[in-house]
N, C-alpha and C positions, 0 to 999 in steps of 0.2 A: 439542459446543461449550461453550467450559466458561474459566475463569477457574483457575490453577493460582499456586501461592507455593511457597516454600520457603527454608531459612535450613541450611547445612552450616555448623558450628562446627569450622575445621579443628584449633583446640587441643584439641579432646574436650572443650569446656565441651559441659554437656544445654543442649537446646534450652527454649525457654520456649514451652508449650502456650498461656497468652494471647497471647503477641506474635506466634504464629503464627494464630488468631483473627484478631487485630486486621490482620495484611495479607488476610486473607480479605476480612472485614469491608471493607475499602476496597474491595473489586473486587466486593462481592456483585450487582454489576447485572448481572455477566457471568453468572451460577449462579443463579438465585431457583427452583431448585429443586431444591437441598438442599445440603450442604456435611458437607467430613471430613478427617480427618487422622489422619496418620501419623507420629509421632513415637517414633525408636531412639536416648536418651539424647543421641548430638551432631547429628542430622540429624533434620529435621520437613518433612514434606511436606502443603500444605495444598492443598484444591480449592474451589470452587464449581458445580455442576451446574446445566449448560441440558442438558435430556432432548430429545434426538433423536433415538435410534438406541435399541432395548430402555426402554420406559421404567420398567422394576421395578427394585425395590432392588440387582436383580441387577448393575445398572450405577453403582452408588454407588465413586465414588473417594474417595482412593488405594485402587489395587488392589491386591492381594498374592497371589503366586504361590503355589500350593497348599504348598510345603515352606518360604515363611516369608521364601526370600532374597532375594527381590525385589520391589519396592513401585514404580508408576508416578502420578502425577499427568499427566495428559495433556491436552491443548485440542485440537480440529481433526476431521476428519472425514477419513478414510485412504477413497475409493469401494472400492479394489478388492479391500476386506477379507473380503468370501466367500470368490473365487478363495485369499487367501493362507490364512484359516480351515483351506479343504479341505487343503488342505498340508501345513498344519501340523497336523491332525488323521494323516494319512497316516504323519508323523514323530514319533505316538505322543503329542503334546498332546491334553491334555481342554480342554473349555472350559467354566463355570460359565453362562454367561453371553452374549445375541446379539449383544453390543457390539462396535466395531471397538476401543476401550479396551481388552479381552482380549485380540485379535489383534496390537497393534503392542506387547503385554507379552512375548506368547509370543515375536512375530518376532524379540527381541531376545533372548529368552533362546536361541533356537536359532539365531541367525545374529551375535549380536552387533554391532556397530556398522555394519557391512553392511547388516544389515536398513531402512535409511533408505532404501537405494537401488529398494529391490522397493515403497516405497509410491507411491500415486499418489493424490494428498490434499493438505488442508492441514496443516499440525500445528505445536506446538509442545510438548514435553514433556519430563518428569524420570523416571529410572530409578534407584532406588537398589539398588547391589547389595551385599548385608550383608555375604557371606562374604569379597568384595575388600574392600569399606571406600571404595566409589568411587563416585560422583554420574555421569549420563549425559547428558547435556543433548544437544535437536536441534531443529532450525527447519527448515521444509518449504522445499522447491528455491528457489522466489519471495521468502516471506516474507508468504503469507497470513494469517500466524497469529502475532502481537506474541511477541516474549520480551525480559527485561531483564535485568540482573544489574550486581550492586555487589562485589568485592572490599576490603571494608575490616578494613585489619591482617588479623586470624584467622576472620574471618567471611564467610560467599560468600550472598549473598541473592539471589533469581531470584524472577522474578512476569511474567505477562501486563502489567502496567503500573504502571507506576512510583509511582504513590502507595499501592502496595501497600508498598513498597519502604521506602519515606518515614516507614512505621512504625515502624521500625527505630531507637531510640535511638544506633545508633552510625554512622546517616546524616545528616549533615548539607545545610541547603538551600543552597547556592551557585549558581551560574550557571556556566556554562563559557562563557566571554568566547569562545572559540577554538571552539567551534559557535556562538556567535550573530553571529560573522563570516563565518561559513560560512554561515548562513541567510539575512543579510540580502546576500548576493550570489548565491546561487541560488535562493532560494524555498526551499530542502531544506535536508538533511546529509547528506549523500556518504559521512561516515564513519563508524562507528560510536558516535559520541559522541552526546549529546544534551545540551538546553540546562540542567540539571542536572549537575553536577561529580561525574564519579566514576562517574554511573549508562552504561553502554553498552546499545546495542541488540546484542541477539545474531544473529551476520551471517545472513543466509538462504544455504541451500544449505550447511551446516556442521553437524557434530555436535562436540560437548568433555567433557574428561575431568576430575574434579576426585578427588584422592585425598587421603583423612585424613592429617594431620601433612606434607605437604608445604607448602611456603612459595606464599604469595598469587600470587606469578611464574609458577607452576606449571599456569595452567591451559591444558590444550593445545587449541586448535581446530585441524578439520581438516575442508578442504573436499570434500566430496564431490562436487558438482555445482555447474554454471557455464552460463550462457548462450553459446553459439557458433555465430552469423549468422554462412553462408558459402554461399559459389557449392558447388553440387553437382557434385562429380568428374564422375556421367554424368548430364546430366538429361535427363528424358523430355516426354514433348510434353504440349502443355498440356492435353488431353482427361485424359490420364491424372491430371495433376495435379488436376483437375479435380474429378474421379469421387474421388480419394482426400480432397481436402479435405471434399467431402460428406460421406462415411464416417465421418470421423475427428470433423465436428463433430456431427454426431449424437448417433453413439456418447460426444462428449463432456456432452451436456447429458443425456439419457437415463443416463449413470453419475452422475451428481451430481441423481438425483431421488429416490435411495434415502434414504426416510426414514421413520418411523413417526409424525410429526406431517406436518401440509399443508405443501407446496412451493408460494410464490408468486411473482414475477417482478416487477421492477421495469420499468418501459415507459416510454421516455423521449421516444418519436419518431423512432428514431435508427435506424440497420440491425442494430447488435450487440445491443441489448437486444432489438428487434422482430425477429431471429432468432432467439433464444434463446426469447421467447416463443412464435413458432410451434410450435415443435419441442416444447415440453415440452407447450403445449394440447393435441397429439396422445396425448397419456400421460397428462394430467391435465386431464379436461375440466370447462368452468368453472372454469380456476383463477385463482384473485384477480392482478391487477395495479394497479400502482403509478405515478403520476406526478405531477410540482411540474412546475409551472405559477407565473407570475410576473405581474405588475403591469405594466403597460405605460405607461399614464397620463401616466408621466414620463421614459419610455425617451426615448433620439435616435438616430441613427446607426444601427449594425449589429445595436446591442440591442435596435431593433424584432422583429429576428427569435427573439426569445432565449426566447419562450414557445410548447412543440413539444405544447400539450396538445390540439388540433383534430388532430394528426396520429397521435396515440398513441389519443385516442378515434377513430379511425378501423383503427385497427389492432387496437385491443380488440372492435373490431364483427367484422372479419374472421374473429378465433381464437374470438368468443366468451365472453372472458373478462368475468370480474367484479371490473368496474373502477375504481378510486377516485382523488380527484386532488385536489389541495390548488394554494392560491395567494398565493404568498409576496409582501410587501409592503414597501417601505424599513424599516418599522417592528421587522420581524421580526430581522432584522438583528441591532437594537441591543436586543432584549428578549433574545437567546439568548446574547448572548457569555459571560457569565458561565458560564453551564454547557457553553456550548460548550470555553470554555478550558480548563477543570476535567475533561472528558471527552477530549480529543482530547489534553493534556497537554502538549505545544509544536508550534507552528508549523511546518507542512508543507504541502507543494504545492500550491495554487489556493486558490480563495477555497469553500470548503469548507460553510460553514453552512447552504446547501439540503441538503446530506448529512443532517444530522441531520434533518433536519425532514421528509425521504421517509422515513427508518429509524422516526421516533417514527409517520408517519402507517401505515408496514407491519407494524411491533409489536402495533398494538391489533388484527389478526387472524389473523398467523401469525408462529411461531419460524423460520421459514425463507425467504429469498429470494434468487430468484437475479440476477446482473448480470453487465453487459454488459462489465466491466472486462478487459483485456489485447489484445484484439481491433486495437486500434489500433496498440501495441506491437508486436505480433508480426507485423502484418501492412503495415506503411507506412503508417498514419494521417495522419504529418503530412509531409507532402511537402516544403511550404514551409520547416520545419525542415531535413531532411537536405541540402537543396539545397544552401544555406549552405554547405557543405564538404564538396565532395564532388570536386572538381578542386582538386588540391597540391602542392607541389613533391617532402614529405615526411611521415611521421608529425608531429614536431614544427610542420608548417606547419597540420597538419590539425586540430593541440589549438589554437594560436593563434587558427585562424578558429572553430572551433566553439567554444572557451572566450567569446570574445568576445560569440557568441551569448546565450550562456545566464548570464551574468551579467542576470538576472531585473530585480531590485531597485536594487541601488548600484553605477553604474559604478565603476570600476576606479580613474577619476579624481578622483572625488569623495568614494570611500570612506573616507577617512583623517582629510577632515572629519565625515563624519557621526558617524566613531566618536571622534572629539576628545578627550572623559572619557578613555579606557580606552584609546587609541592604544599608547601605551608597554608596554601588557602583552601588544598582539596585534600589532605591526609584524612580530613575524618570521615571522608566518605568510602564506604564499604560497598565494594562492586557487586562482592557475591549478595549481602541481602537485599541490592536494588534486583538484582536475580530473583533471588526467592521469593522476593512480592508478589510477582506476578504472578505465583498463585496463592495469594493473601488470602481465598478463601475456597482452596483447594487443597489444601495439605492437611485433609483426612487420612485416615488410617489404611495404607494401600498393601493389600496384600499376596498378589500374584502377578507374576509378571504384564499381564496385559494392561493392570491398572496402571502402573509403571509407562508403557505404550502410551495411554491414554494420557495419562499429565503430559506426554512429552509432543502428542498433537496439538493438546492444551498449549502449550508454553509457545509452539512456531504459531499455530494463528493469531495465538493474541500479538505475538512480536518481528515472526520474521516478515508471517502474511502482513501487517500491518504496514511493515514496512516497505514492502514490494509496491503497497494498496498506494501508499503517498506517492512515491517514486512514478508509478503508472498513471497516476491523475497529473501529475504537475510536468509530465515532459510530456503529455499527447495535449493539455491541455495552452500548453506553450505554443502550439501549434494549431489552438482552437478545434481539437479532434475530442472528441467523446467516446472514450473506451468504456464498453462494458462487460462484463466477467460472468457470464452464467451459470459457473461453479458456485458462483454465489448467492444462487436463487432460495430462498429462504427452506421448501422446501425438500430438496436436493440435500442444502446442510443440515438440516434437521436429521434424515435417513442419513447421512455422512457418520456423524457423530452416533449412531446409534448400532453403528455395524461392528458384529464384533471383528476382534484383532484377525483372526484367523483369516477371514476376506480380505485383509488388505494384505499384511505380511507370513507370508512363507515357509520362514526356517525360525521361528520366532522360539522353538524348543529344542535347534542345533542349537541357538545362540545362548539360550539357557544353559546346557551343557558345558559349552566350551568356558563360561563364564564363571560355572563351578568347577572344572575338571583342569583348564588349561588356560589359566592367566600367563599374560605378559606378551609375546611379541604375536606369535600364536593367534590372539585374541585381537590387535591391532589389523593384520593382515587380513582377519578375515572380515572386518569391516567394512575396511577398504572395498574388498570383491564382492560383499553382499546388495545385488541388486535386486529384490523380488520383490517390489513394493507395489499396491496397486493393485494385486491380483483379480477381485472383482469386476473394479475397473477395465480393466483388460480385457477380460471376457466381453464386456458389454462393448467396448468399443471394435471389439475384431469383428462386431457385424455392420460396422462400417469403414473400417480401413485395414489396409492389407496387413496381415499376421507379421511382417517382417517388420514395421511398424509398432505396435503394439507388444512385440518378442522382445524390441533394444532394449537395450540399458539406457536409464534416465538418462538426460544431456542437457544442462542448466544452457542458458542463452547468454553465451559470453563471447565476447572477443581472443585473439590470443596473445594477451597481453605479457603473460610471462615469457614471452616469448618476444617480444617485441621492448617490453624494457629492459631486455638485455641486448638486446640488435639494435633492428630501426631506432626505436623512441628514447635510445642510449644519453642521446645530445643534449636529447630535452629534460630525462630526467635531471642530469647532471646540472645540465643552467638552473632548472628550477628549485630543487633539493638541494645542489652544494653551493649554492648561490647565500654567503654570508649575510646577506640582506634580505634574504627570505623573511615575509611577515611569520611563521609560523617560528619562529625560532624567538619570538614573542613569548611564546608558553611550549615549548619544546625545547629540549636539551641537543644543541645541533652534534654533538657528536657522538650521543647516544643513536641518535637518529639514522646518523650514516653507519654506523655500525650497523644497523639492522640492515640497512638497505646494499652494502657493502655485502653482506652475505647471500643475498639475493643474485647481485652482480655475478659473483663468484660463483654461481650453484647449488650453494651448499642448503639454499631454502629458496622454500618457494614464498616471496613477499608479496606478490601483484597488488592483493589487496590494501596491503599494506601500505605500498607507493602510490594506488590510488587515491588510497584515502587521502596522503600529507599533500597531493598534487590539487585533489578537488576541495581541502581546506585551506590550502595556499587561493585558488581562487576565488573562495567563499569570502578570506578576511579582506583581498583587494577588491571583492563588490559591494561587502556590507561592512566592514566595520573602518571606518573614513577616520 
């Protein structure tokens, strides 16, 4: 797990050995254990090392193929790098070295851009190969593992994150008006831009080519893999399904404990992390777990329930574990932003700042842990969500009501005031078909409700999980911690995607019903209270954690903050939101703004999200845009 850069000069100017330093240098929190580079006149590849796997010099990147013509910078952790080792030993490669770094060098040299398909990992990495003249670039199937890159004029720069980037003299700081209308209507970006002009996210599930003296237009991505929720041609009964879910998730946390530093767990209360913990206590006993815990004091409503630290130390009693827990305060809040912004680099999905603050408390005793992330994705987490749209007339009916949905932040209606300044530069962009793309090559002809279900799995992995996926690399990474997600184990999600509807969600033909029989408030409410997601899942975990567990109603990992920006964090809102001199009123309409947020104040809505967002964009533009 590691921190990678690099700078491909497509005119053949040599690269600069300090400037390739200096994006190191900005991402050294991701490597604090050691760093190097590779520089061949027009192309330079730089690294930072977190030692998890071999920790001898033997594993010092960029690496180089024994005859000179190929050089990798790599991040990520590939599990089932023995099995391909043996292989590739079989087909006549040596290996210097215990690293899964040397194996996904080899796999390329001997399978070529192919070889992304045989890993089962996270990753993200560069290969340069001398004798073509050609740069290799690849992001793991999900997008566990950050990659970025800039095209500017003659020059292609790639880095783990973007203030690597940003050292680049011939990067300038802009804003991209056209993602931050994107953000401030989903929470996300959907596309590969980010709030930075110019800089893209390198898509997950793709590798790209980039060749010496071809023009900046030139670079080709090609997707290799794709998420595809579908009804199973023959499916088999649920014992069966049963027995194999077990199997697979086992097999998937027991492959993601290889490591040669300590493996700990983060424990949140919850079933997928308190599964995950059971399983690996078996493999690694005494092993350290992790949980925030919250302040209550000043909770109301549903955020009483929003501190799960009596039910994780209860589950730490069970496995045994060596347990530690931390408890977050309004205060906390408003002391981390600054480096929260500065670390996480723009604004993505939830309200995210307990993230940092479990990552910095699991850092101070080990480089590795593991979490609970995808488990809901893959398996119907959010019931109350898919419901929303899941009886249609048509495809087009089913973007309509689901877009509707997920407009997060700024309705549809009101967005055109909030963005008032900057309206004229971003009117022609259309939210709902940045929506609809995202299944650009899904919106086949669907026609029963599960298939319905299944785009709607389709659409959170490719977007909300993506976005969870950045947000959890870039704030345990901030902290030089290596999270990894065994919901994510290749195949785990393969069987994920393969299960029909009926194993995950419940009442999937009440909700059918009420959707023909009894529109309007009716049909609201009972969204709301539909909790039955998971069900499979469930089963399979109640043969490791206690049924009272595994019985709750899902509970996202949030702070209580609507609770708090109307109490405690009252002050700060107020200085920082009605503060006339606020950057964001740059490109926001300030009194459209406080209307929103005015209503919040008052009760009448719930904004949390909302004032998260313009608080963690307030100090996105006073870190990066100067």
């Amino acid at each position: 797990m590691c921190g990678i850069a690099g700078i491909f000069n497509l005119n053949g100017e040599p690269v600069s050995p300090d400037l390739l330093r200096k994006m190191t240098d900005a991402i050294a929190h991701r490597g604090p254990d050691g760093e190097g580079f590779y520089t061949d006149n027009f192309i330079g590849l730089g690294h930072r090392r977190l030692a998890i796997i071999d920790l001898s010099p033997a594993g010092k990147q960029p690496m180089i193929s024994p005859d000179k013509q190929f050089a990798i910078t790599y991040n990520g952790e590939v599990y089932n790098f023995r099995e391909l080792r043996a292989e590739l030993e079989t087909l006549g490669h040596r290996f210097r070295s215990k690293t899964d770094s040397e194996v996904v060098l080899n796999s390329y040299i001997q399978w070529g851009p192919e070889c992304v398909s045989r890993f089962n990992g996270m990753f993200a990495f560069a290969i340069w190969d001398k004798a073509r003249q050609e740069l290799f670039l690849a992001r793991d199937r999900y997008g566990i593992k950050p990659l970025y890159y800039i095209l500017q004029g003659n020059v292609f720069i790639f880095a783990s994150e973007q203030k690597a980037i940003l050292t680049h003299p011939a990067v300038k700081r802009e804003i991209d008006l056209e993602a931050l209308l994107e953000y401030f209507t989903f929470q996300n970006i959907f596309t590969d831009r980010t709030l930075l002009k110019g800089i893209h996210i390198f898509p997950a599930g793709h590798w790209g080519k980039l060749i010496l003296g071809k023009t900046t237009s030139n670079l080709e991505l090609h997707q290799y893999w794709d998420f595809n929720f579908r009804e199973p041609d023959k499916p088999v009964s649920e014992k069966e399904y049963l027995e194999e879910l077990d199997r697979l998730f086992r097999q998937a946390v027991n492959r993601q404990l290889v490591s040669d530093v300590d493996v700990a767990s983060y424990l949140s209360g919850g079933m997928d992390s308190g599964s995950i913990t059971a399983i690996a206590a078996r493999q690694l006993p005494y092993i350290r777990t992790f949980t925030c815990g919250f302040d209550l004091h000043s909770a109301s409503g549903l955020e009483m329930g929003f501190d799960e630290r009596q039910k994780a130390e209860y589950m730490s009693y069970l496995f045994k574990t060596e347990h530690y827990e931390m408890v977050l305060k309004a205060g906390d809040m408003e002391r981390i932003l600054p480096k929260f912004a500065w670390h996480l680099e723009e604004p993505r999905v939830g309200q995210s700042y307990p993230n940092f603050y479990i990552a910095q408390l699991a850092s101070k005793f080990v480089k590795v842990v593991l979490s609970g992330a995808g488990g809901d994705e893959l398996f119907g987490g959010y019931p109350w969500r898919y419901y929303r749209a899941v009886v249609n007339d048509d495809f087009e009916h089913y973007i309509d009501k689901y877009y509707l949905f997920w407009q997060r932040l700024i309705p549809n209606a009101v967005i055109h005031e909030v963005f008032k300044p900057v309206w004229g530069q971003v009117k022609h962009i259309w939210t709902r078909d940045i929506f609809r793309n995202v299944f650009y090559e899904h919106a086949e002809k669907l026609t029963k409700p599960e298939d319905y279900i299944n785009h709607s799995l389709y659409f959170e992995a490719k977007t909300f999980l993506h976005g969870l996926l950045v947000v959890e690399d870039k704030l345990s990474m901030a902290h030089s911690l290596e999270t990894r997600v065994p919901f994510l184990d290749n195949d785990l999600v393969d069987f994920a995607m393969k299960l029909p509807v009926k194993f995950k969600l419940g009442n999937l033909a009440e909700v059918v019903r009420i959707n023909e029989n009894e529109p309007g408030s009716k049909t609201s409410k009972y969204y709301e209270k539909a909790r039955d997601g998971k069900l499979l899942l469930r089963k399979v975990m109640g043969r490791y954690i206690p049924s009272e567990v595994t019985e709750r109603e899902k509970q996202g990992f949030s702070a209580p903050d609507a609770s708090w920006f109307k109490g405690e964090s009252i002050d700060y809102v107020r200085k920082a939101l009605y503060n006339e001199d606020a950057k964001i009123y740059n490109y926001l309409d300030r009194k459209s703004v406080l209307n929103l947020i005015d209503e919040h104040l008052a009760g009448q809505q719930n904004r949390r999200l909302f004032i998260w967002s313009l608080l963690n964009f307030e100090w996105w533009l006073r870190r990066f845009i100067i």
